[in-house]
DONU-252610 format. One line per 3 residues: number of its first residue (from 1); their letters; for each residue x, y, z of N, C-alpha, C. Coordinates in pm, whole numbers, plus 50000, padded with zeros to 5 digits. Layout:
N
NUM = A = X:Y:Z:X:Y:Z:X:Y:Z | ...
***
This chain:
103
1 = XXX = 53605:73770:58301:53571:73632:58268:53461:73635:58164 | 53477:73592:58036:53353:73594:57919:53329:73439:57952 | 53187:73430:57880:53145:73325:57860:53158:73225:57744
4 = XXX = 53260:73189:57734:53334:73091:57646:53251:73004:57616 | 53133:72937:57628:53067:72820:57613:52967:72877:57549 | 52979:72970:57572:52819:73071:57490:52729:72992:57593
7 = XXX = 52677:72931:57710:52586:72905:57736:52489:73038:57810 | 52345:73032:57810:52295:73151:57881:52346:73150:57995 | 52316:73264:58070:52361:73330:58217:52228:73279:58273
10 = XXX = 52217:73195:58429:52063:73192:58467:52060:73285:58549 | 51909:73399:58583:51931:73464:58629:51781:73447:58741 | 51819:73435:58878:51679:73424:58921:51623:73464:58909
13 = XXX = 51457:73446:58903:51379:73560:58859:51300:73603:58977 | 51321:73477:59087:51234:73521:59158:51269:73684:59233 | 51380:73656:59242:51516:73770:59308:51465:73888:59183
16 = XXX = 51494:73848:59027:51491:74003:58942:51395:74094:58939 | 51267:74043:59005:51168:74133:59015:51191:74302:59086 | 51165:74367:59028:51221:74490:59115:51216:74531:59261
19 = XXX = 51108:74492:59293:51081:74499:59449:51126:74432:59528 | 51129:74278:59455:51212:74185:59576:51325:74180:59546 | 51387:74256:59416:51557:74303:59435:51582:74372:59550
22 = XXX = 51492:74506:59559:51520:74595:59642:51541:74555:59834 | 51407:74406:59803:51410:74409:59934:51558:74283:59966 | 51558:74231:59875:51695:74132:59881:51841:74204:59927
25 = XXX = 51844:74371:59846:51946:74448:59865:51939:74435:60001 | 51845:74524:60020:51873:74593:60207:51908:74490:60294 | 51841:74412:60270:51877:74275:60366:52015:74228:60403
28 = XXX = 52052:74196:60262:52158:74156:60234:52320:74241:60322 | 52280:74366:60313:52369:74452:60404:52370:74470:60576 | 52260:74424:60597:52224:74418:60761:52183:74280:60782
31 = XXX = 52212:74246:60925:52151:74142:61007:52006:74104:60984 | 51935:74213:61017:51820:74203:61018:51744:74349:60975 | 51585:74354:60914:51556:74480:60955:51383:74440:60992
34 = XXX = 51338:74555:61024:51169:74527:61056:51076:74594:60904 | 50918:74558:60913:50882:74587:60838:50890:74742:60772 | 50851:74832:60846:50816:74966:60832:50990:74991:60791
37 = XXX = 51105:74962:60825:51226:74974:60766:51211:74981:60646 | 51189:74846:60589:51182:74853:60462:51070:74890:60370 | 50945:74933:60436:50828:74974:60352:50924:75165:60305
40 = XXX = 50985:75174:60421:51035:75371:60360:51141:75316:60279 | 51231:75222:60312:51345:75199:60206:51312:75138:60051 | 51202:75103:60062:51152:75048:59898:51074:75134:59845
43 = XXX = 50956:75217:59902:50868:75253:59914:50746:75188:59827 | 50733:75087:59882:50645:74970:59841:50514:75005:59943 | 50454:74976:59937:50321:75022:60017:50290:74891:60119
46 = XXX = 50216:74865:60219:50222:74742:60290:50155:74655:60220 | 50061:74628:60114:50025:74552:60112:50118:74428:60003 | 50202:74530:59900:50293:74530:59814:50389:74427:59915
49 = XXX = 50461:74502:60008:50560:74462:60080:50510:74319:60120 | 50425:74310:60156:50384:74195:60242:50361:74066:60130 | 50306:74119:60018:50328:74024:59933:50430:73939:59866
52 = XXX = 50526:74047:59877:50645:74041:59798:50727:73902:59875 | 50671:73995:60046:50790:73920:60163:50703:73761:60167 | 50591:73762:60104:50577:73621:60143:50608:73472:60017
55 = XXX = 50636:73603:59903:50721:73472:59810:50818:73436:59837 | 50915:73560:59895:51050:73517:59930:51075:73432:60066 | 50931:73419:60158:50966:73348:60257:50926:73202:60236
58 = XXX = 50858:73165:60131:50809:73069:60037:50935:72996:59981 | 51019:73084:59933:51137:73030:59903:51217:72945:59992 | 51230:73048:60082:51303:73009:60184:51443:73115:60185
61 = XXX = 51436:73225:60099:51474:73282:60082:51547:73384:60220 | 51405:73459:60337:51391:73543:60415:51309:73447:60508 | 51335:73477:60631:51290:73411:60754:51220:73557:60785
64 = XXX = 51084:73547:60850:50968:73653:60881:50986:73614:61079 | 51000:73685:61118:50983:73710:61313:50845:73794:61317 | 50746:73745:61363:50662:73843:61397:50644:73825:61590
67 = XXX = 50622:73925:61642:50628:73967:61781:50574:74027:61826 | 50582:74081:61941:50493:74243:61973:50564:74322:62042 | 50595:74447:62011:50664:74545:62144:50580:74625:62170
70 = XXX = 50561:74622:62322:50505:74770:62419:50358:74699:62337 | 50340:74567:62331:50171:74540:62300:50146:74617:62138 | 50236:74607:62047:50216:74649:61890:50298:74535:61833
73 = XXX = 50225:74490:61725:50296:74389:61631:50421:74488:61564 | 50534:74321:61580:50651:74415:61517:50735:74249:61442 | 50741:74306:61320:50754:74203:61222:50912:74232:61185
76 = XXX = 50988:74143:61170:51146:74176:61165:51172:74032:61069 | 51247:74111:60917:51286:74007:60838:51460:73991:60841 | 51491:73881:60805:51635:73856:60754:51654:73731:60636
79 = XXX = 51807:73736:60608:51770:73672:60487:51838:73577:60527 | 51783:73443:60486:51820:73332:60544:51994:73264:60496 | 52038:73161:60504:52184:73083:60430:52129:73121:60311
82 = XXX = 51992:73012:60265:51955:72985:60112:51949:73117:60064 | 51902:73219:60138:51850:73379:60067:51994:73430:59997 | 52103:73432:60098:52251:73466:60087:52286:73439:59959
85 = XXX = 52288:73283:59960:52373:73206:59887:52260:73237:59733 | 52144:73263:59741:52100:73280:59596:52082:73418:59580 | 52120:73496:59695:52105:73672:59617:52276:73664:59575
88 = XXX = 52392:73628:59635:52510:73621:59565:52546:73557:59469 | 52466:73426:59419:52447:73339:59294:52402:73488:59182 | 52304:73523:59249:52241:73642:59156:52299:73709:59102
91 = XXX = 52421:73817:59218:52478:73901:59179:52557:73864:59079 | 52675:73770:59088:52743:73717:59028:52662:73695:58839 | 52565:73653:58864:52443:73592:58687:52471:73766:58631
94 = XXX = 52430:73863:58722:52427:74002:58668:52556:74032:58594 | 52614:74057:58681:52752:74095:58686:52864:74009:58560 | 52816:73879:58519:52877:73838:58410:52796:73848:58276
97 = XXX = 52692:73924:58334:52622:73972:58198:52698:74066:58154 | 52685:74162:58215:52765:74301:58210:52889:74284:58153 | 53002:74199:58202:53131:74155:58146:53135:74065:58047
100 = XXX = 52990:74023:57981:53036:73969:57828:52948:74075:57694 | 52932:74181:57782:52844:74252:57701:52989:74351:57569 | 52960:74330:57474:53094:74410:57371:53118:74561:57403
103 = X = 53247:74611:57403:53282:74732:57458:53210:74791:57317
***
């Protein structure tokens, strides 16, 4: 599918940032995961992570659970309808970049 209208591709930005791509990926493939999951899967450092996770929960992007097990805080993110529906808006902005780019 090219872009016949020539109009730009919008591409979120809040999503293109590298870190909260990364953390949008993982999400996106599982139900849910907890913090320390994704601090080894990004390798974002906590304070990084925590920042990152609170634009996207700003959005409305990722819903944040914080809890406690065995008396230790245990923080468990997922990505919400809106998160879904704008990391697959996303993919899709990428992905027709790529397919109007000239062989």
């Amino acid at each position: 599918m090219s872009n016949d209208d020539n109009s730009p591709v919008e591409i979120d930005k809040l999503i293109h940032e590298p870190a909260r791509l990364q953390i949008m990926t993982h999400l996106y493939v599982v139900e849910a995961a907890d913090f320390l999951f994704l601090m080894r899967k990004t390798g974002l450092t906590w304070g990084n992570l925590s920042s990152h996770m609170t634009k996207l929960e700003e959005a409305e992007y990722i819903e944040v659970k914080k809890e406690f097990l065995d008396k230790k805080p245990h923080t468990v993110l997922k990505l919400t309808d809106i998160g879904r529906t704008a990391f697959e808006k996303y993919r899709g902005a990428i992905e027709k970049v790529f397919e109007d780019l000239p062989n």
